[in-house]
C-alpha positions in Angstrom: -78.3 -122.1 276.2 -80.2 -118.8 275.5 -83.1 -120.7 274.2 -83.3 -122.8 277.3 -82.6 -119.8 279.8 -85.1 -117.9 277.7 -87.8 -120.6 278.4 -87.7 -120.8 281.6 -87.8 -117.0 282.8 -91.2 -116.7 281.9 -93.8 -115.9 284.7 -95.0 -119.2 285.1 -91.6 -121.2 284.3 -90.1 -124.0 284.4 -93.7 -125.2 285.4 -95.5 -123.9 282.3 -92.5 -123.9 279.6 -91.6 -127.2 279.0 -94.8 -129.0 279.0 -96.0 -130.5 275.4 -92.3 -129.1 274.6 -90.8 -131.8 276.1 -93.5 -134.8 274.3 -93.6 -133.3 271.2 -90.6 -132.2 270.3 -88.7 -132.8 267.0 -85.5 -134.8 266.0 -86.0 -138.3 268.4 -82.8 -139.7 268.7 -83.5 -141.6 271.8 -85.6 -144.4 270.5 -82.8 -146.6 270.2 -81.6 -146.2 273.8 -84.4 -148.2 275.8 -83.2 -150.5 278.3 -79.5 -148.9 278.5 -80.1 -147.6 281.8 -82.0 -150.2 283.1 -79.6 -153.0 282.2 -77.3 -150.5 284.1 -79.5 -150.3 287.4 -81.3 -153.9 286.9 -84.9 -153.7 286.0 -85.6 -153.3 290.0 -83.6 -149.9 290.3 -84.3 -148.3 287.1 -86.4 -145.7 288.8 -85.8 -142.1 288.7 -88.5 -140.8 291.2 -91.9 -142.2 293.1 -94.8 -139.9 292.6 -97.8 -141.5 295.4 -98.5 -144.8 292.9 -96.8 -143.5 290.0 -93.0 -144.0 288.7 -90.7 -142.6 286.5 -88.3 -144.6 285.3 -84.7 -144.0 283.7 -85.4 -145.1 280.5 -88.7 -142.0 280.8 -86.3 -139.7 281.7 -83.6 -140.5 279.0 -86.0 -140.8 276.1 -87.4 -136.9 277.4 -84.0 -135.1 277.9 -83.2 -136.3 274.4 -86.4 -134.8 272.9 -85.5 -132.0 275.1 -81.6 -131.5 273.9 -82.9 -132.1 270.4 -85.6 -129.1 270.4 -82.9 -126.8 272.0 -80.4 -127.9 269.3 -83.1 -126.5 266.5 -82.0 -123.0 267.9 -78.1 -123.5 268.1 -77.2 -126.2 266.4 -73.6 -126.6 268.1 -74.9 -126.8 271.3 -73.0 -130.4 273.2 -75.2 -132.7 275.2 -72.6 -132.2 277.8 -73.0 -128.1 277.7 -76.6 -129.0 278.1 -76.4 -131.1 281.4 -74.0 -128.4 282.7 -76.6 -126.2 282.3 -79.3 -128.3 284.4 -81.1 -129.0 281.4 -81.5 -132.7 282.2 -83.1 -131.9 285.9 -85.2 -129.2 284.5 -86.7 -131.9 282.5 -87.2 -134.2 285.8 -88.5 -131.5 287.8 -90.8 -130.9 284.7 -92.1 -135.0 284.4 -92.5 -135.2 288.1 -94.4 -132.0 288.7 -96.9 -133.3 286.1 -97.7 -136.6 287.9 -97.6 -135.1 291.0 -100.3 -132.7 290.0 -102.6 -135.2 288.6 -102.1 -137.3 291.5 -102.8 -134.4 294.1 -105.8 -133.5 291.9 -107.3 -137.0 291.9 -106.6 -136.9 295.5 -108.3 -134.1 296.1 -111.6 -134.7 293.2 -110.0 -132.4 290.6 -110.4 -134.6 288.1 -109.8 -133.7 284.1 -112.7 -134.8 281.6 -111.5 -136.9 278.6 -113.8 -134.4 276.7 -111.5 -131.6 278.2 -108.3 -133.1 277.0 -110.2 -133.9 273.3 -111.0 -130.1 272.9 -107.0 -129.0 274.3 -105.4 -131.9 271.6 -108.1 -130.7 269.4 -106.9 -126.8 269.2 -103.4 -127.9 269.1 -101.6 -126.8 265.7 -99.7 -129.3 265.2 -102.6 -131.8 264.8 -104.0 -129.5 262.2 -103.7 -130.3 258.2 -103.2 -128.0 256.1 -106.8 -126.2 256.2 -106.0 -125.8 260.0 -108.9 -128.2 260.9 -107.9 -131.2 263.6 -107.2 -134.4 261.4 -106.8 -138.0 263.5 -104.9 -138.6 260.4 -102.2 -136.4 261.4 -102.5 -136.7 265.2 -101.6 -140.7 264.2 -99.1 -139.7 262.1 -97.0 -137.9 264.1 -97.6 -139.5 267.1 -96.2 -142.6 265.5 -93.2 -141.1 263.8 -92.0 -139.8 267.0 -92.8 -143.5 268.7 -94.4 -141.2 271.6 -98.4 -143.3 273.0 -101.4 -141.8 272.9 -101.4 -142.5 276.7 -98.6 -139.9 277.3 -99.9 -137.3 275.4 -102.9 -137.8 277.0 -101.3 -137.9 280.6 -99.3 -134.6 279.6 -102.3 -132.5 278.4 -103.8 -133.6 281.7 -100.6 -132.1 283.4 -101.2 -128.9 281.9 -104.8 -127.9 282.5 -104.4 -129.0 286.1 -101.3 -126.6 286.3 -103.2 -123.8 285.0 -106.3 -124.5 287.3 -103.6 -125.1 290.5 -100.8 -123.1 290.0 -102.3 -120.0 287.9 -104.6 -119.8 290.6 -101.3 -120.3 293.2 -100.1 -116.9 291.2 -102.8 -114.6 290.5 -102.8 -111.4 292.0 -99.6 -112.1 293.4 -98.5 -108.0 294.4 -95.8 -106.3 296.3 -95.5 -104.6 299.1 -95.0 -101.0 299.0 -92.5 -101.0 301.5 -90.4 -103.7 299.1 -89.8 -101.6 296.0 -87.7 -98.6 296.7 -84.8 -100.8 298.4 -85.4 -102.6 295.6 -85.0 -100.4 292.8 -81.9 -98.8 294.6 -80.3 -102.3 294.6 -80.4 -101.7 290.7 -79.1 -98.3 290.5 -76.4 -98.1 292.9 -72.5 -97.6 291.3 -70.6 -100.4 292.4 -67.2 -99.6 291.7 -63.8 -101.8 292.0 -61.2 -103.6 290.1 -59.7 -106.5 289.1 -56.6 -108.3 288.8 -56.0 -111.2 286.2 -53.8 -114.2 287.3 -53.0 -116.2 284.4 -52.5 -119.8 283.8 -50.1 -119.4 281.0 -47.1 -117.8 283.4 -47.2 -121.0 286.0 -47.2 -123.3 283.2 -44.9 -125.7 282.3 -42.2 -125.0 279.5 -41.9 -128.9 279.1 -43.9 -130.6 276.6 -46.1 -133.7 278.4 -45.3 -137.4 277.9 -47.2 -139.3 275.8 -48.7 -141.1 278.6 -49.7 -138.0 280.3 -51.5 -136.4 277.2 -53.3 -139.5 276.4 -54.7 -139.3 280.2 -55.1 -136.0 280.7 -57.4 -136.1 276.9 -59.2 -139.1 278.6 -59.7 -137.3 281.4 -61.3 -134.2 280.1 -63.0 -135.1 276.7 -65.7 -132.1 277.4 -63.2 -129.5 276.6 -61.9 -131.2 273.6 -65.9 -132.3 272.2 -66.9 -131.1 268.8 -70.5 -130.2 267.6 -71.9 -132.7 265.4 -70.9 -132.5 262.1 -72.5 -133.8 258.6 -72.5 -133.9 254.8 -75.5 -132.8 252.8 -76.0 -134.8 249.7 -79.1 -132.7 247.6 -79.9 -131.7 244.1 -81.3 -128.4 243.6 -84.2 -127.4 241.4 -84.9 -124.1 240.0 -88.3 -122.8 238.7 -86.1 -121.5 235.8 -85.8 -125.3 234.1 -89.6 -124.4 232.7 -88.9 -121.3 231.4 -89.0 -122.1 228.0 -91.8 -124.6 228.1 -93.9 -121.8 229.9 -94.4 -119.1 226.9 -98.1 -118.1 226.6 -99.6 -118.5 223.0 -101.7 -116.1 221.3 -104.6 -118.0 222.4 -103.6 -117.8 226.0 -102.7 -113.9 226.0 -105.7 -112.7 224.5 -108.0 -114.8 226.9 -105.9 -113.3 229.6 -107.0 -109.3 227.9 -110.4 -110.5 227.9 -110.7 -111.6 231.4 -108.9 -108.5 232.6 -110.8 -106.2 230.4 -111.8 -104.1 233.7 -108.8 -103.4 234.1 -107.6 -102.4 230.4 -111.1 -100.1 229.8 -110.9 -96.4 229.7 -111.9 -94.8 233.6 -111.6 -91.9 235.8 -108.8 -91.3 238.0 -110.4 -89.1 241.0 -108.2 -87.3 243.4 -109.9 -87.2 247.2 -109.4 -85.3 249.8 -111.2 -86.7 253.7 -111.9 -85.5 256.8 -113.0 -87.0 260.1 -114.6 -85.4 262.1 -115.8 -86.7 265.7 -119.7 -85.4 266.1 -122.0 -85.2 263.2 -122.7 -81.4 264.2 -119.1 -80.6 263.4 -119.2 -82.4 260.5 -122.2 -80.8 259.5 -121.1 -77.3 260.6 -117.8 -77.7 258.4 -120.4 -78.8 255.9 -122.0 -75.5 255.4 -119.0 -73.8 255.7 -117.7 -75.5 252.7 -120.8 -74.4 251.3 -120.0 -71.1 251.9 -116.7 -71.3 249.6 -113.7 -72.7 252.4 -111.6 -75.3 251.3 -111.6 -78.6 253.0 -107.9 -78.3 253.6 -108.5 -74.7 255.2 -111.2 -76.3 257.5 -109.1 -78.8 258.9 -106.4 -76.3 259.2 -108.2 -73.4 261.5 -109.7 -76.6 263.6 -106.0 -78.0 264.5 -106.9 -80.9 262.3 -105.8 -82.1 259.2 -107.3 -83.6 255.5 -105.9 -86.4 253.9 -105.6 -86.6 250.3 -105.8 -89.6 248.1 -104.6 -89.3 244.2 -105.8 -91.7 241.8 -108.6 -93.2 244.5 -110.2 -96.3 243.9 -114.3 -97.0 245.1 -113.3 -100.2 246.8 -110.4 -98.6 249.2 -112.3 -95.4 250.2 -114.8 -97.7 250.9 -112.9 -99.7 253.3 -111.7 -96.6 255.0 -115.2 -95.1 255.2 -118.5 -96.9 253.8 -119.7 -98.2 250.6 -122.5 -95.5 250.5 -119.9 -92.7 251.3 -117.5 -94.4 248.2 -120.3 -94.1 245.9 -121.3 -90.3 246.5 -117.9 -90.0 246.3 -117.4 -91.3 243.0 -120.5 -90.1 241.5 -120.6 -86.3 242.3 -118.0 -84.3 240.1 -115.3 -82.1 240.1 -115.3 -79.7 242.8 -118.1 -81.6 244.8 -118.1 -82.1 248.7 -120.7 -85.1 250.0 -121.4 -86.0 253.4 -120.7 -86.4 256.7 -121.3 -90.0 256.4 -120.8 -92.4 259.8 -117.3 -94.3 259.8 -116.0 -96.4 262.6 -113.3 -93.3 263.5 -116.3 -90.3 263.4 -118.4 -88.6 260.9 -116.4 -88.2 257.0 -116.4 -85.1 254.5 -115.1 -86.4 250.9 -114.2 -83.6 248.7 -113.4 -84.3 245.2 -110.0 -82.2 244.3 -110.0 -83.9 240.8 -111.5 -86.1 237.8 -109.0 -87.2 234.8 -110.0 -88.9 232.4 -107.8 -92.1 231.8 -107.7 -93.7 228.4 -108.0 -97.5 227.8 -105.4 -100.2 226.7 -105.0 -102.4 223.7 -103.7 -105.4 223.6 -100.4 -104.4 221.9 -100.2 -101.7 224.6 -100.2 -104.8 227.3 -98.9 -107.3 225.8 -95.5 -107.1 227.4 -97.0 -107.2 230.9 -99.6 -109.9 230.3 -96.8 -112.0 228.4 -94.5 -111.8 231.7 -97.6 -112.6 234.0 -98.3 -115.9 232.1 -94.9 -116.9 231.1 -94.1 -116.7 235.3 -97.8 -118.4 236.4 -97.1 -121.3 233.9 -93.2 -122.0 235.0 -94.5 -121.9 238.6 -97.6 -124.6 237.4 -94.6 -126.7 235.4 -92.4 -126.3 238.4 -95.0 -127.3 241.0 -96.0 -130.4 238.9 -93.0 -131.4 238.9 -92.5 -131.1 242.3 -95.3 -133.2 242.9 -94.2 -136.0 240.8 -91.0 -136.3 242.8 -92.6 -136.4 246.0 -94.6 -139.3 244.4 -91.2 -141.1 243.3 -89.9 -140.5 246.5 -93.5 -142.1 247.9 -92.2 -145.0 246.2 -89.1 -145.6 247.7 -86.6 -143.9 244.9 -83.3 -142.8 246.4 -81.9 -139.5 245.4 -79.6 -141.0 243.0 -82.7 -142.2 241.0 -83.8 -139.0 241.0 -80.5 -137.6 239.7 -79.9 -140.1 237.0 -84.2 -140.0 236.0 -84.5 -136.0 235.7 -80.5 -135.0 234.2 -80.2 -133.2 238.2 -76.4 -133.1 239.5 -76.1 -134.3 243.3 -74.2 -132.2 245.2 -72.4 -132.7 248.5 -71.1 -130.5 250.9 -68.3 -131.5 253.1 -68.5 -132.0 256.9 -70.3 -129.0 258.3 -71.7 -128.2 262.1 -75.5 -127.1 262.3 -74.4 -123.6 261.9 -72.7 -124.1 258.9 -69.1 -124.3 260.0 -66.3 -126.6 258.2 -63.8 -127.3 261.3 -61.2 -128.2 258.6 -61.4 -125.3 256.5 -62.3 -122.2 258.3 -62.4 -120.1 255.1 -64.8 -121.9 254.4 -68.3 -120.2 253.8 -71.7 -121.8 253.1 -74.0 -120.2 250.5 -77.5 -119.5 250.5 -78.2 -122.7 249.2 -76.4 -124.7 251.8 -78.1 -122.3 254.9 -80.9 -122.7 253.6 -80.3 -126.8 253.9 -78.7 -126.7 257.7 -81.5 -126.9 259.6 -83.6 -129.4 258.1 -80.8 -131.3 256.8 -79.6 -131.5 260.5 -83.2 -132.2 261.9 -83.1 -135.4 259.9 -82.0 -138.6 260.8 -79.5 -141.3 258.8 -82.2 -143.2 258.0 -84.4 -141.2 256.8 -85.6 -140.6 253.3 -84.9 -137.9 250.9 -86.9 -135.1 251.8 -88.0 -132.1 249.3 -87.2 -129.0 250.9 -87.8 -125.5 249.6 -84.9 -123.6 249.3 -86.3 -120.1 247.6 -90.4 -120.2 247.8 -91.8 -120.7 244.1 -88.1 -120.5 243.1 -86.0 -123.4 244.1 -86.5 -127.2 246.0 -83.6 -129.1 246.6 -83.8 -132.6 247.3 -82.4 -133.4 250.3 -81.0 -136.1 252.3 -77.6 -136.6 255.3 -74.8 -138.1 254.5 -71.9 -138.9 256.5 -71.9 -138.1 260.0 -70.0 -137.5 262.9 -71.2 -137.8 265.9 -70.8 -134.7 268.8 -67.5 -135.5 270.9 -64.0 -135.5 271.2 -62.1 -136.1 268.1 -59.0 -138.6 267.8 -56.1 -137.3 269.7 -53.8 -136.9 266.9 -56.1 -134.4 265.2 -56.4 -132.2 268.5 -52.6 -132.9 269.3 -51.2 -128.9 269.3 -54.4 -128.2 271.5 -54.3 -131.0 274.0 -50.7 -129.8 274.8 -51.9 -126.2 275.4 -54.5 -127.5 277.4 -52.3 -129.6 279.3 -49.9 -126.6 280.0 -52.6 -124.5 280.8 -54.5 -127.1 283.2 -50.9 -127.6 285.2 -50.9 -123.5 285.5 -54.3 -123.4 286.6 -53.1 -124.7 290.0 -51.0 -122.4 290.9 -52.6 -119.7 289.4 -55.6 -120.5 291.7 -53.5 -121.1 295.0 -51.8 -117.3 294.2 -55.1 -115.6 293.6 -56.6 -117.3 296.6 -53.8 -116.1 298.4 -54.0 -112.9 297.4 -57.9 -112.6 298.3 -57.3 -114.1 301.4 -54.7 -110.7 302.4 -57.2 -108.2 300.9 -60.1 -109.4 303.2 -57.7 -108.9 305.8 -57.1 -105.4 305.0 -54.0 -105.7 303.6 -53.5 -103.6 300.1 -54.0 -105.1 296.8 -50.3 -103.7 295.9 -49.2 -105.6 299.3 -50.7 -108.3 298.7 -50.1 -109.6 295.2 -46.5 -109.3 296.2 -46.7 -111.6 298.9 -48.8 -113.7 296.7 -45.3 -114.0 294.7 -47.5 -112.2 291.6 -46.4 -109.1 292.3 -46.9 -106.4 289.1 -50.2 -107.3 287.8 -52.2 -105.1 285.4 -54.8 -103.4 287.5 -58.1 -103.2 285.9 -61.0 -100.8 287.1 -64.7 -102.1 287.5 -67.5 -100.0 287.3 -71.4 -101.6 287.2 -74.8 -101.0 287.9 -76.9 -104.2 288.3 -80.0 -102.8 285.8 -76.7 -102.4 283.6 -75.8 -106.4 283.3 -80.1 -107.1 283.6 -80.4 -105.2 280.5 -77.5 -107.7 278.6 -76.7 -111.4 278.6 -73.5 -113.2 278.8 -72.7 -110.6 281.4 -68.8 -111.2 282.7 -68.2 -113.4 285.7 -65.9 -110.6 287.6 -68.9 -107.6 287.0 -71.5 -110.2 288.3 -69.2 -111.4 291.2 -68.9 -107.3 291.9 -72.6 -107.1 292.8 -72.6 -110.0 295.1 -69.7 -108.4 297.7 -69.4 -106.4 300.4 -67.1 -103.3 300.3 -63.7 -103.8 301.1 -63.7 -107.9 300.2 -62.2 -109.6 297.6 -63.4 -112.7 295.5 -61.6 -115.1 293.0 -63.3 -115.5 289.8 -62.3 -118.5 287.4 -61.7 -118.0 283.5 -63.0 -120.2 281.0 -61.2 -123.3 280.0 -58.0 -122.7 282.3 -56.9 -119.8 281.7 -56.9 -118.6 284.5 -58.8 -116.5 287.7 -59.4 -113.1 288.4 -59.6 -111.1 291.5 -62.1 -109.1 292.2 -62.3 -106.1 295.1 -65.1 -104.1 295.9 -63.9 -100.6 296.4 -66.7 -98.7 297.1 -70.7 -98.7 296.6 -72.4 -95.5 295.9 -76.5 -95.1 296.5 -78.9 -93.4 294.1 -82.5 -92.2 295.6 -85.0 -94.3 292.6 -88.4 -92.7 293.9 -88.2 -89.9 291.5 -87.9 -92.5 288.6 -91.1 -93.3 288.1 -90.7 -95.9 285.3 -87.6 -97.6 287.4 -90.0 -98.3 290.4 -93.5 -99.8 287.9 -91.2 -102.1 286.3 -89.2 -102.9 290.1 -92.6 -103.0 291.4 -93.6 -105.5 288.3 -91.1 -107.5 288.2 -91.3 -108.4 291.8 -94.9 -109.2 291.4 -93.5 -111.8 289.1 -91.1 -113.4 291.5 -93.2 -113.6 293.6 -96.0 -115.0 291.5 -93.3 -117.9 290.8 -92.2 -118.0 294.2 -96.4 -119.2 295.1 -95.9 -121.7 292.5 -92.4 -123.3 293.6 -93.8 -123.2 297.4 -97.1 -125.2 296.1 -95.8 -127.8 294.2 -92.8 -128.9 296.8 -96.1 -128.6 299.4 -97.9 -130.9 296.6 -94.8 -133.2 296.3 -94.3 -133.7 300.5 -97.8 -134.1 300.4 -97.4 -137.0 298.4 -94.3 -137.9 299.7 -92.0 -137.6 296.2 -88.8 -139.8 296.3 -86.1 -139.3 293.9 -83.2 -142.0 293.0 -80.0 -140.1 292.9 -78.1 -142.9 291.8 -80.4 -144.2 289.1 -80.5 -140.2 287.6 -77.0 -140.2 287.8 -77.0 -143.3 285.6 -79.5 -141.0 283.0 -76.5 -138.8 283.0 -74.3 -141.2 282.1 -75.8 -142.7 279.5 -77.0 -139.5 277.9 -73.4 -138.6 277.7 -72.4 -142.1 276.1 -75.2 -141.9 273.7 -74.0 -138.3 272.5 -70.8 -139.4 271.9 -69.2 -138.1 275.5 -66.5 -140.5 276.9 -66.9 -141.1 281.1 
């Protein structure tokens, strides 16, 4: 959940992130879920939350979390709708719809009102209404609105949303700044050692040595299909297309190459190579003043050199770039005085510019034997990438039509390939040797952004190189696979999930005697898990803000007092740790100057988002928000059972 955690750390938020994110995202999977939660609730209770005279209702709220889930799942493709509602993704999403109604209610409350010109000009700028010059097209505001079955009206409503949030709550957090007095305790919160240890109660010696009944596998697998659930997996059916195919249609005649020496006769004509050498200077009486000494026999380079400064030197110059660097009229003394010459100072956007000319070669021209190799390459690869683009085009026609990908195949001699059941990350969960190749990555992510009913899509593989005609085959959904495939793991979950008790009621024990002064040693032996490996624990807290995926016992360290003890739980039952607090030790951070700007910074920004959380709950008890716990916990639900998640 990086992305997620990512989006919503920013200064303004969960307020200011999710927004159009969240109406016009990709990958819709939701539009064949309306009215599941309503016929749930009954059409009466299918309301999430009361916003003044607005509503959201469940089905809202289900259709937006699955836009939501969907965009995250564009940045890790194994992520599991139930990792993403463990993570608060589905409320973040609530807070996000209700804030925006609540806003444009308290601002029509209150006269703020929000021109339809206003929202024309915001739809108007956004990219992706733009075609492909970058001008606004209805054609493709339509377009996409329609393919993602998302109203005008709600777009419409949620570009409302957001320039009433940036009048209200950028307003809320502007010039937000902290009080002197806050940042040194602060910043010495971030630098202090902490210092401790740990002591790591597993699950594994409490478990059971006998194997579970069938009856209690099957229940305990019923029970717990999170920890069993798979990413969704598919096939990708495709034929691939190289520019290579026109190769041999794409040799240039005679004709064609010496048209091609013509046009670039510039190019092939005898010239002058000149070698430059510049100086800027910053007041045109310097400039001058190094003039005349020049004059006087001193090199350019010498010049520079008893200044501080130093001339740069260009071999084989050309008028245009010494133009863009200086002028066009400084270019063209350049290039017309001779060998030995010095013009100038000339006016430049950086100061006042001496050229001197170090050297004038003479460079003979080029017959057409002489470039025939490299004009012969140049045409043969434009006219394969013409071919190959043609032909690009006329598939995309076919398809157009409605021809499948095996038309394709059996029309143009291609050979459809098929991968076998991968995750969005390119995995094969039966084969783990398995690796995909750089044709296959380059397929994962739209191949997974597609839907089972879509048609074959052209997607570039290489650009100007290779397509690859693209569309999903089988598929299986995220969730818990059959039992008998999961079997060997399901028992060591069991096990482990039985040991998990009693590992937690020793290291609670345990935790309990140290916060009563009694020593670790001591007390893991009257815990009955006496002989544990003793594990030392050393952090400062700008050490786990500078890294994510911190681990639980070093965050749990920063959180105690000295002297106490806290359990910590592994992942997926293995089992807990116990963490004690030794000893803290406190730095002095006023003499780091760059530690307390960036304390003194980043509190600004809490407390810039701290304005904004305190106005919009004030905007929400001002307008008396309701929320329906049980009808959200129904969205849950459903989510789950429309991702594949058993209850």
């Amino acid at each position: 959940m990086q992305f997620f955690r990512r989006m919503v750390r920013t200064k303004i938020g969960g307020y200011l992130a999710l927004g159009l994110l969240l109406l016009l995202g990709f990958a819709f999977a939701a539009a064949d879920m309306s009215g599941s939660v309503g016929s749930m609730l009954g059409q009466n209770s299918a309301q999430v939350a009361k916003i003044s005279g607005d509503t959201i209702t469940a089905n809202d709220l289900q259709t937006r979390t699955q836009r939501f889930f969907e965009r995250v799942r564009q940045e890790q493709p194994e992520l599991t709708m139930a990792e993403f509602l463990a993570q608060g993704g589905m409320q973040q999403v609530l807070d996000e719809m209700i804030s925006v109604k609540a806003l444009i209610a308290y601002g029509q409350k209150h006269g703020v009102r929000i021109s339809k010109k206003l929202v024309d000009a915001e739809i108007a700028r956004t990219p992706a209404f733009a075609d492909a010059t970058g001008v606004f097209s209805e054609t493709q505001f339509r377009s996409i609105l329609s393919q993602n079955r998302v109203s005008e009206q709600e777009v419409r409503e949620d570009f409302t949303g957001q320039i009433i949030r940036q009048h209200l709550l950028m307003a809320a957090a502007a010039g937000a700044r902290t009080p002197e007095t806050m940042v040194p305790p602060y910043a010495a919160m971030l630098i202090e050692l902490r210092e401790g240890e740990m002591f790591a109660v597993p699950s594994q010696r409490f478990a059971p040595e006998k194997a579970p009944t069938d009856a209690q596998l099957r229940a305990f697998y019923t029970a717990n299909p999170d920890e069993f659930a798979l990413p969704e997996q598919r096939k990708l059916r495709y034929v691939l297309l190289s520019r290579e195919r026109f190769d041999a249609q794409a040799v240039p005649t005679e004709a064609e190459i010496a048209d091609a020496y013509k046009a670039r006769a510039k190019d092939f004509a005898a010239s002058q190579a000149r070698d430059l050498s510049q100086l800027i200077l910053p007041t045109e009486a310097q400039a001058k003043d190094f003039a005349a000494k020049a004059a006087g026999g001193k090199t350019l380079a010498d010049l520079a050199r008893e200044a501080g400064l130093s001339a740069s030197r260009t071999q084989a110059a050309e008028q245009a770039a010494i133009a863009s660097q200086t002028s066009a009229d400084a270019a063209k003394a350049a290039f017309a005085a001779g060998k030995g010459q010095l013009v100038g100072p000339f006016r430049t956007a950086l100061g006042w510019a001496l050229i001197h000319v170090d050297d004038i070669r003479s460079v003979p021209g080029k017959a057409l034997e002489q470039v025939r190799p490299e004009l012969t390459a140049e045409l043969r690869e434009r006219k394969a990438k013409e071919l190959f683009a043609d032909f690009v085009n006329q598939l995309d026609g076919r398809l157009g039509e409605g021809a499948t990908l095996t038309d394709l195949a059996k029309e143009n001699d291609l050979q459809i390939a098929e991968t076998p059941l991968l995750t969005g990350e390119g995995r094969n969960l039966r084969d783990p040797a398995y690796q995909a190749d750089e044709t296959v990555q380059a397929l994962l992510k739209p191949g997974f952004a597609m839907s089972g009913s879509d048609d074959p899509q052209i997607v570039p593989v290489k650009p100007d190189e290779q397509i690859a005609i693209l569309i999903p085959g089988d598929t299986v959904a995220a969730g818990p696979p059959p039992l008998t495939e999961v079997r060997e793991a399901a028992v060591l979950a069991w096990r482990l999930s039985q040991g998990a008790a009693k590992a937690r009621e020793a290291a609670n024990k345990a935790s309990a005697l140290m916060n009563k002064g009694v020593a670790p040693e001591e007390a893991l032996k009257q815990a009955g898990i006496a002989g544990l490996p003793r594990q030392p624990l050393a952090v400062r807290r700008i050490q786990l803000n500078q890294q994510t995926g911190a681990p639980p016992p070093l965050r749990a360290l920063l959180t105690m007092q000295v002297n106490s003890a806290r359990v910590v739980a592994m992942e997926n039952n293995l089992g807990f740790v116990v963490v004690r607090l030794a000893k803290v030790t406190p730095e002095d951070p006023r003499p780091n100057t760059q530690l307390m700007d960036s304390t003194r910074a980043g509190l600004a920004n809490v407390l810039g988002n701290e304005y904004m959380t305190q106005l919009i709950g004030a905007i929400e008890r001002d307008l008396k928000v309701s929320r329906n716990l049980t009808a959200i916990a129904a969205v849950e639900k459903a989510l789950r059972e429309a991702n594949g998640l058993a209850q």
